[in-house]
C-alpha positions, 0 to 999 in steps of 0.5 A, a space after each residue: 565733571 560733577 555725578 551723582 552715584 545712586 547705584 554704587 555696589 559698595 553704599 558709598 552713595 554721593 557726589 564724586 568728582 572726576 577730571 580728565 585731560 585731553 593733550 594734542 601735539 600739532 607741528 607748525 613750522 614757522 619761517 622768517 622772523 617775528 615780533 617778541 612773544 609776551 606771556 603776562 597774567 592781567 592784574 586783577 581789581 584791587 583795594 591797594 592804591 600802592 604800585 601794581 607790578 607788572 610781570 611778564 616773560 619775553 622771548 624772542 627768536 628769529 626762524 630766518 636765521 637772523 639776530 634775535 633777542 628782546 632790545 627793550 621792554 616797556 608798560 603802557 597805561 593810562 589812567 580813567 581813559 588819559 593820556 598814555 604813559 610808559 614804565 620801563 621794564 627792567 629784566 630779571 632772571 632768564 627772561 623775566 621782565 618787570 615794572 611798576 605802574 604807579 599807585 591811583 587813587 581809589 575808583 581809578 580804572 587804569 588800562 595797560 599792556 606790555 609792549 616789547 621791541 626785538 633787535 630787528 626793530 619788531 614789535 610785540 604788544 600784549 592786549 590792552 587789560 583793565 583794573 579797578 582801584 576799588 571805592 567802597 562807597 556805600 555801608 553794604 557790600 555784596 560778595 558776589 563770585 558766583 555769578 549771580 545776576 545783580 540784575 536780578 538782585 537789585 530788582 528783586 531780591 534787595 527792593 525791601 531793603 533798600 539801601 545803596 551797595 557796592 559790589 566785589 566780583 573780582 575774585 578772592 577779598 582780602 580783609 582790607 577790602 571787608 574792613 570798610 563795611 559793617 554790612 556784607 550780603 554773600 552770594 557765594 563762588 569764594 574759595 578758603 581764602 575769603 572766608 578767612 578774610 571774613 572771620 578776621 573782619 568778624 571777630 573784630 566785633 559789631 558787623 553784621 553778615 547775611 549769607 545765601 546760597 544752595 551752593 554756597 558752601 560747595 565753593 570752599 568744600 566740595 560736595 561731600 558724599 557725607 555729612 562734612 562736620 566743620 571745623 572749630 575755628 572757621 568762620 562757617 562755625 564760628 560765625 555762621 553758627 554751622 556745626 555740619 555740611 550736609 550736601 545735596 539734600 534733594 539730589 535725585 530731582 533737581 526741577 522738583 520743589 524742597 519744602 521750606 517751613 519758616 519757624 513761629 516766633 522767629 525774628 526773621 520767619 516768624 512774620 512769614 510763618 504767621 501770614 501763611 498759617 492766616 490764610 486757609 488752606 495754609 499755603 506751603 513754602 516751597 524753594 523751587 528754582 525751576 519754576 522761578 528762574 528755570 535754575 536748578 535745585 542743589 539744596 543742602 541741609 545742615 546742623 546748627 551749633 549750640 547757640 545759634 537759632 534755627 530761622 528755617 527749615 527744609 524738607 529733603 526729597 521725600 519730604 519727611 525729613 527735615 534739615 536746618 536751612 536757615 541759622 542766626 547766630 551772634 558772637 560775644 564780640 556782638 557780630 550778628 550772622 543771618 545765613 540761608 541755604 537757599 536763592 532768596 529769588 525762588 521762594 514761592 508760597 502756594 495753595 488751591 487758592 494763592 501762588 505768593 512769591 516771596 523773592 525780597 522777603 528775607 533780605 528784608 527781615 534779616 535787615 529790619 527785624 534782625 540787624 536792629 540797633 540803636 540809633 542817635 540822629 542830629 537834626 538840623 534846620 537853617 531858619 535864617 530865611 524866615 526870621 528875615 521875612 518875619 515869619 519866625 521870630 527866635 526866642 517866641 516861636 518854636 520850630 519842631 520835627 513832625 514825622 511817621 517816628 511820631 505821628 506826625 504831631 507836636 511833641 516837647 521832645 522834639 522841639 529844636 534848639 537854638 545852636 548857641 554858635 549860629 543864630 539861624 541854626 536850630 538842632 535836636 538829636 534824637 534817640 531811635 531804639 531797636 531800629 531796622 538796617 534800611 528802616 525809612 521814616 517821613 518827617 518834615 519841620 514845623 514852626 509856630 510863628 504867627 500863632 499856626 502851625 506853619 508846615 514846611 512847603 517842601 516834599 517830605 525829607 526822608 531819614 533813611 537808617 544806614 546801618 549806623 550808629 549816629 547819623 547827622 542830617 545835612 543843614 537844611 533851610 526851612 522848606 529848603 528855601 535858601 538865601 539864593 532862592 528868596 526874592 531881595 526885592 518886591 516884584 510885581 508879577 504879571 499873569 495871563 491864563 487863556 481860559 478857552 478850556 473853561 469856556 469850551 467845556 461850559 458852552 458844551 454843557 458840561 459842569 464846572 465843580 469845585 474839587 474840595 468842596 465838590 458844589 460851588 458849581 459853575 454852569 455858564 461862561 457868563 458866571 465867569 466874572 474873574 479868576 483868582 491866583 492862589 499860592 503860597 504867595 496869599 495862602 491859598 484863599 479858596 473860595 475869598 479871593 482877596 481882590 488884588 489877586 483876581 485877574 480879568 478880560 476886561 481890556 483894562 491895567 494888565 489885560 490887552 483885549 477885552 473879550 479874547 478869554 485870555 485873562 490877566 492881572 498883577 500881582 505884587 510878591 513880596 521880598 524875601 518870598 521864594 523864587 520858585 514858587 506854585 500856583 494856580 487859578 480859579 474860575 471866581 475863586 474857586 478851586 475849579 482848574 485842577 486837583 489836588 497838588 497839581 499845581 502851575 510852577 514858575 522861578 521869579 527874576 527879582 533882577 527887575 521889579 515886574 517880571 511876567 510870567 509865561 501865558 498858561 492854559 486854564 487846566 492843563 496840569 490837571 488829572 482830576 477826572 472831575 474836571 473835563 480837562 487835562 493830562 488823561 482826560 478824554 476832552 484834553 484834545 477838545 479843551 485846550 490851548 495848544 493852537 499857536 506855535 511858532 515855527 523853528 527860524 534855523 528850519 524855515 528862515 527868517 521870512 521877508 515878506 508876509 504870507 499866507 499858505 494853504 492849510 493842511 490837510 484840506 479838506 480836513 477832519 478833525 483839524 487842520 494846520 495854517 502857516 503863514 509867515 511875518 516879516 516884521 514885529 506886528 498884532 497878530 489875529 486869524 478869524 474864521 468865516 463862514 460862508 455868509 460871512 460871519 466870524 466862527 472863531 477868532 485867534 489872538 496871537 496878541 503881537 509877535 516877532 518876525 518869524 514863521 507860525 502855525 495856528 491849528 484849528 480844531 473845527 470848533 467855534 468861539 464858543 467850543 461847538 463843533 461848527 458844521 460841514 461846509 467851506 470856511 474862510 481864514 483871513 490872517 491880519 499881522 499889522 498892515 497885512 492880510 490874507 484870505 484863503 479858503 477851505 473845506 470842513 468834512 465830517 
């Protein structure tokens, strides 16, 4: 139990610790025999892939009076949930028993119990317990036995930062875990022992450590009534830069905010010192658990050595008094230590006019302003492909990195170089100075062949600063498009795209425009006279369409009907093209389907010289609200394609006979579902009509499998208009079949 004495008659004012102890005896009388009892200490997560042994003492008695005694003892254990296996124990002194389970490979989760048989044939078993042969994976490892929220952490505190982290939660760390990492975030909850582990992986030279916590220090010293002056030789002074522990420093309240003042001109605070004292009135820093975790306030105070630099200061409970809470210091072995007595979580700036919460913010500076470095960076390039397409041609044209690192222009010291060993390979490595542990920058590679810049079509690579000295980016194909992902053939490919969007929406009167030029406006379906497919394929020719790039709905080459609004045409796609390629469509070449980058996508299959691609709908990828169609736009439901489906056959059966069903729901209103089934391939059409017989709206499935399908009826007619209330008719003509049936329309 923990108490704070305010009142004490001898001014010895402070923390104390009291521990008490409560014994019951209770009396069991216990009859007949029973299985051996095992009392066993679980091993616990280690970094050694050596054997663990396994210690237990064993006994056995037998109440009825009859024979006792432990016949054989035995481990079990399985490794990453495999079969079971056994090691037998071998008996110490008294009734101590041991064995060894084998040594695992690192990230191995073995499972075991101990399992004993008494000479009467009992059996005892302890439960089944779980180590962890830990993996250091990444170049940042948190220190975390306080029980601090990771959740918590990973969504709040280290977003800024970034970086990939592994996590020790398993109790004390040893030395060989800390030597895999040169990055080491500590939320406390350690006892001596893992402080001493962390100064001999400090003095070893260039690493870098951040320490946070009100109660970080309290794990391996207590709470002291007074101020604790540390000891040389300890990591807390000689690493951390902490002269003297300061306990407690808002002690009365602790639901009450500490004042934190960050420090002008500070690598880490100063940034934060300059945007609070822009604002006016200036905001003040708090630290205030209460309000921001509903936590409690344990704030301690300390001195610095000489040396190291006071990052932030706190302000005890009456507000005048100020302490250091935040230190800097480095060591002659270069070892830079970042330590704030506080949960970054629950800092928090307010004024009559800002509440501003700052939970990421010094993780985030410690990591980009104070861990910086040096860095030389190895770009690499495969331009193999395009020297085959012809697009690149070594020796004449150049291939540069362009990024945020350079604003994303031409520089000469950023050219590659030929790799004099790989013909297709081009290399620069790149000196980065003062940069951030956790820094990010965008670039992508350019080459100049054709006398253009050609940029490279894929998302922009991101180079992310890990910590260390020398980073090699992985080779990479030029918009990473390998020799798997080209075409090794000519292939003339096949589209179809069903304008009913395009003409429901100009029928209703609604505008088309050009989204780059914003003119070009078409006002009538009668102006459609083709449209266009662009795409990497033919450079995006906007608005000059070449013309074996235009598709039609004249019935003619590609195109099955002439008049269904479904239009079609072929394209040829050159060898050594990209597989995976984008593109859409144009009313009369323009660049009028969707916005910017919302693009149709489709893997060619080179294993065959035609390949025709799925039927799109005219403007369903689209958001541009600029355009009445698409993901998020009111109209989506009106200008669509999405009328024909075809029903599960493992759900319906394959059908024998052709039939025709009721629609659902009738009457209806806005739309109504009509399935009918096929019972061999045929040319499928479905026509609406009204009352005096004449056709509203006509489907063309064009020719289907045997099979059971659905057509959805929206209530508009061929030309986008919503048709009146009345009774309509729907014939379904599948080869030599046909069907009629009725139905009502209600608003």
């Amino acid at each position: 139990m923990k108490f704070y004495d305010e009142f004490s008659n001898d001014g010895k004012y402070g923390w104390y610790i009291r521990k008490y102890i409560w014994d019951w005896v209770v009396k069991v009388n216990l009859t007949g025999d029973r299985p051996p009892i095992i009392e066993h200490t679980p091993l616990i997560t280690t970094v050694s892939t050596e054997g663990r042994e396994v210690v237990a003492t064993i006994t056995d008695d037998n109440p009825s009076g009859g024979n006792a005694g432990v016949q054989t003892a035995e481990v079990v254990y399985s490794v990453n949930g495999g079969a079971e296996q056994s090691v037998t124990m071998t008996k110490g002194t008294g009734d101590e028993y041991a064995a060894t389970i084998p040594g695992q490979s690192p990230g191995s989760v073995i499972a075991y119990k101990v399992k004993a048989t008494d000479v009467e044939g009992n059996v005892g078993e302890t439960p089944v317990y779980e180590y962890l042969i830990f993996l250091p994976e990444n170049s940042v490892l948190i220190l975390n036995n306080s029980g601090y929220s990771m959740g918590w952490f990973g969504a709040y505190v280290w977003p800024g930062v970034g970086l990939p982290y592994d996590v020790w939660s398993y109790g004390e760390a040893e030395v060989d875990l800390l030597n895999s990492y040169d990055y080491i975030v500590d939320l406390g909850g350690h006892g001596t022992d893992t402080y001493d582990a962390l100064k001999t992986w400090a003095d070893a030279g260039n690493k870098n450590y951040l320490g946070f916590g009100d109660e970080l220090f309290g794990y391996p010293y207590g709470w002291p009534a007074s101020p604790m002056a540390l000891e040389d030789g300890t990591f807390f002074k000689d690493i951390m830069g902490v002269a003297t522990y300061i306990a407690d420093i808002n002690a009365t309240d602790q639901a009450a905010p500490s004042i934190l003042e960050p420090i002008q001109g500070d690598v880490v605070t100063g940034p934060l010192y300059d945007e609070l004292n822009a604002e006016t009135p200036v905001p003040v820093l708090y630290y205030w658990p209460d309000y921001i975790t509903g936590g409690v306030n344990w704030f301690d105070g300390f001195e610095e050595v000489t040396g190291a630099t006071v990052s932030m200061k706190g302000y005890a409970e009456d507000n005048t008094t100020a302490y250091t809470v935040g230190v800097l210091n480095e060591t002659s072995a270069g070892t830079k230590s970042a330590f704030y007595g506080v949960d970054p979580i629950a800092l928090d700036a307010i004024s009559d006019s800002v509440d501003w919460w700052y939970p990421d913010y010094l993780a985030w500076a410690v990591f980009s302003n104070y861990f910086v470095q040096d860095v030389t960076v190895r770009f690499q390039v495969d331009m193999g492909v395009e020297i085959v397409k012809g697009a690149f041609v070594p020796g004449t044209d150049v291939v540069d990195v362009r990024g945020s690192f350079n604003g994303w222009a031409h520089t000469a010291e950023d050219v590659l170089a030929k790799d004099p060993s790989d013909d297709d390979l081009y290399l620069l490595d790149k000196s980065f100075t003062g940069v951030g542990t956790g820094q990010t920058e965008m670039y992508k590679f350019v080459h100049n062949g054709g006398g253009a810049d050609n940029w490279e079509s894929s998302p922009d690579r991101v180079l992310t600063f890990d910590g260390s000295a020398s980073i090699e980016l992985p080779r990479v194909f030029f918009s990473d498009v390998s020799w798997d992902d080209i075409t090794s053939q000519d292939v003339t490919l096949i589209f179809k795209v069903d304008a009913y969007p395009l003409k429901a929406a100009l029928n209703n009167g609604i505008p088309v425009v050009d989204v780059q030029s914003e003119s070009d406006t078409i006002y009538s379906y009668d102006e459609v006279t083709f449209i266009g497919v662009n795409g990497f394929f033919n450079g995006w020719p906007w608005a000059n369409v070449p013309d074996e790039n235009k598709l039609f709905d004249d019935g003619q080459g590609e195109d099955a009907t002439a008049g269904d609004d479904v239009f079609s045409g072929s394209v040829v796609y050159p060898a050594y093209s990209a597989k995976n390629f984008i593109y859409k469509y144009g009313a009369n070449g323009f660049d009028n389907e969707a916005g910017f980058a919302q693009n149709h996508s489709a893997v060619v299959d080179d294993a065959n010289t035609i390949f025709a691609l799925d039927m799109d709908c005219f403007g369903m990828q689209n958001a541009d609200p600029r355009l009445p169609w698409g993901q998020g736009v009111d109209s989506l439901d009106t200008y669509d394609c999405d009328w024909w489906v075809k029903v599960d056959e493992n759900v319906a059966g394959v059908p024998e006979v052709f039939e025709l069903r009721q629609n659902y729901p009738n009457p209806f209103n806005p739309s109504t579902t009509i399935e009918f089934t096929i019972p061999e391939r045929a040319d499928v059409t479905m026509t609406i009509y009204n009352v005096l017989g004449q056709a509203v709206r006509t489907f063309n499935a064009g020719s289907q499998n045997v099979g059971t399908y659905r057509i959805v009826w929206d209530g508009t007619n061929d030309f986008g208009m919503t048709v009146s209330t009345g009774v309509y008719f729907y014939t379904v003509r599948a080869g030599e079949h046909t069907a009629t049936k009725k139905m009502v329309y209600m608003k």
